[in-house]
C-alpha positions as CSV (number, residue, x, y, z in Angstrom):
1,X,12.5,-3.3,-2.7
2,X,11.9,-4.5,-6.3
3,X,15.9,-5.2,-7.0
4,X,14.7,-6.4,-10.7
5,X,14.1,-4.8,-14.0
6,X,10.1,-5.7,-14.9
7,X,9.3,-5.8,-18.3
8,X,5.5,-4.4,-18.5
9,X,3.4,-6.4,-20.6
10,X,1.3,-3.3,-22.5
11,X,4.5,-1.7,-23.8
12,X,7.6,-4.0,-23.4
13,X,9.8,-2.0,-21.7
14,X,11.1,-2.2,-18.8
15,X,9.9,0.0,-15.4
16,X,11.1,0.0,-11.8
17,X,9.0,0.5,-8.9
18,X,9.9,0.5,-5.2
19,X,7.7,0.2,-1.9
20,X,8.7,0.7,1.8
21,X,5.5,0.7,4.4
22,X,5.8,1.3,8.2
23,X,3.2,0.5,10.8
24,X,3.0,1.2,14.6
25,X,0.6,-0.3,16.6
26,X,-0.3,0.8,20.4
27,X,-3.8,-0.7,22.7
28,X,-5.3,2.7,21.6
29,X,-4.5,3.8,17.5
30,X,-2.4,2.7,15.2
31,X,0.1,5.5,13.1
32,X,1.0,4.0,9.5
33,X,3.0,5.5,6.4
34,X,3.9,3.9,2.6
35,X,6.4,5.5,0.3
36,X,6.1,4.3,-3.0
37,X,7.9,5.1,-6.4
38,X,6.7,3.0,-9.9
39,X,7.1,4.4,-13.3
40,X,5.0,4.1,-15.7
41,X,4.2,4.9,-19.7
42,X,2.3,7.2,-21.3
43,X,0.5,4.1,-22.7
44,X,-0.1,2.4,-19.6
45,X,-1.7,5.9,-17.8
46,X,-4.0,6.0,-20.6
47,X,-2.4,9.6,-22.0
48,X,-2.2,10.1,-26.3
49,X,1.4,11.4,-26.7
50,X,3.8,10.9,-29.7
51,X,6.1,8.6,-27.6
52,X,3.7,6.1,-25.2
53,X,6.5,4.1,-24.2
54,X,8.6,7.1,-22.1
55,X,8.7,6.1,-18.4
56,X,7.1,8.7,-16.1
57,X,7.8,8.7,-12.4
58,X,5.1,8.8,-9.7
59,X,6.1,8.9,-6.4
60,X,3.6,9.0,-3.6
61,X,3.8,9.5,0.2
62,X,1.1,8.7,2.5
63,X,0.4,8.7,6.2
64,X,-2.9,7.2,8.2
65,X,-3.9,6.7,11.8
66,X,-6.9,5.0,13.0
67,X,-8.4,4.5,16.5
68,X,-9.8,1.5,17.7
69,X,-13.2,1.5,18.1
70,X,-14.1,-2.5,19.2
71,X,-11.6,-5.5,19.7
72,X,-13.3,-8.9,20.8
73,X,-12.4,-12.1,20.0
74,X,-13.8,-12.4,17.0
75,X,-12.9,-8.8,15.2
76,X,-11.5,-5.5,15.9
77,X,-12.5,-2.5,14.5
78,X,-11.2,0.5,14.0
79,X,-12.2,4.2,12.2
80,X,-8.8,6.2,10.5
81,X,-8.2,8.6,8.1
82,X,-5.6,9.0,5.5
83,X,-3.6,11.2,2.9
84,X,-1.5,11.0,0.2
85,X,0.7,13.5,-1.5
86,X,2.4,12.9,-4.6
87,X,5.3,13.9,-6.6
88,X,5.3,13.7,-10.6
89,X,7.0,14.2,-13.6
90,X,5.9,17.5,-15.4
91,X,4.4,15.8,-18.4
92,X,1.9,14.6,-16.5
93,X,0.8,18.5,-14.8
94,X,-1.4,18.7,-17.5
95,X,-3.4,15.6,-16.6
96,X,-3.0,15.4,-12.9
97,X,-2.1,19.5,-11.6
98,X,0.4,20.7,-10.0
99,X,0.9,19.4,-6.5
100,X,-2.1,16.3,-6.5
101,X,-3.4,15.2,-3.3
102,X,-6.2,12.6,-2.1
103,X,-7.3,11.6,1.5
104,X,-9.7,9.1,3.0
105,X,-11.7,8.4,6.0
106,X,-12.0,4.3,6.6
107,X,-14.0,1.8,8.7
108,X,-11.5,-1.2,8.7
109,X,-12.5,-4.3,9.9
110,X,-9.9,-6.8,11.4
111,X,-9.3,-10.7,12.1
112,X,-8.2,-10.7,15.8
113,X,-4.7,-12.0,16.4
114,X,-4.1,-15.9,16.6
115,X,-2.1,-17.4,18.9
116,X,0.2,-20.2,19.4
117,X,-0.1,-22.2,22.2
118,X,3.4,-23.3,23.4
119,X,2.7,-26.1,25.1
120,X,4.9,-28.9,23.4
121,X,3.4,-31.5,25.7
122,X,-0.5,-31.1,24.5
123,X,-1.7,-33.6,22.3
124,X,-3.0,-32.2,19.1
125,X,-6.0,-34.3,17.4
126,X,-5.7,-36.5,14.3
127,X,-1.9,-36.4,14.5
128,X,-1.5,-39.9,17.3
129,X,0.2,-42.7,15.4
């Protein structure tokens, strides 16, 4: 959580924001959610009104799962979708409507895990003295 006044640099005033994300992960599909809260200025969204510097807040809710299509050692794969809902001030109806929603569909592509070996006793190159 952003515990700290930022000051934004197009307007000088100061906005909050927050940001809490959740992921589970099982051998088959992985669930995920984000729940985020900023504000910003009229300014900053781009929006001619007589006051640019009013903070608005956006706050957006989103929740994705994906199935796992390949894992190997060099990359897994996987193919989710995703939506978003979001909640904003009433200024911004005009520009946004009423109750704005977006979704996705994804093809992610990921690093496999690395491991550690534990092995204290192993002799690791370029490190003899």
């Amino acid at each position: 959580m952003n515990q700290y006044k930022s000051t934004t640099s197009s307007t000088g005033y100061p906005s909050n924001s927050f940001l809490f994300e959740s992921n589970l992960q099982t051998k088959g599909f992985s669930v995920f959610t984000r729940i985020e809260s900023v504000q910003k200025s009229f300014g900053e969204l781009q929006i001619p009104v007589a006051n640019e510097n009013k903070n608005n807040l956006i706050n957006s809710f989103s929740l994705g799962i994906s199935k796992y299509l390949s894992k190997n050692k060099y990359f897994w794969m996987d193919l989710g979708v995703m939506g978003y809902l979001y909640s904003i001030n009433p200024e911004l109806m005009d520009y946004y409507g009423k109750s704005p929603v977006s979704a996705e569909v994804f093809l992610r592509i990921i690093p496999p895990r690395m491991y550690v070996n534990k092995s204290i006793d192993q002799d690791m190159p370029g490190m003899k003295m």
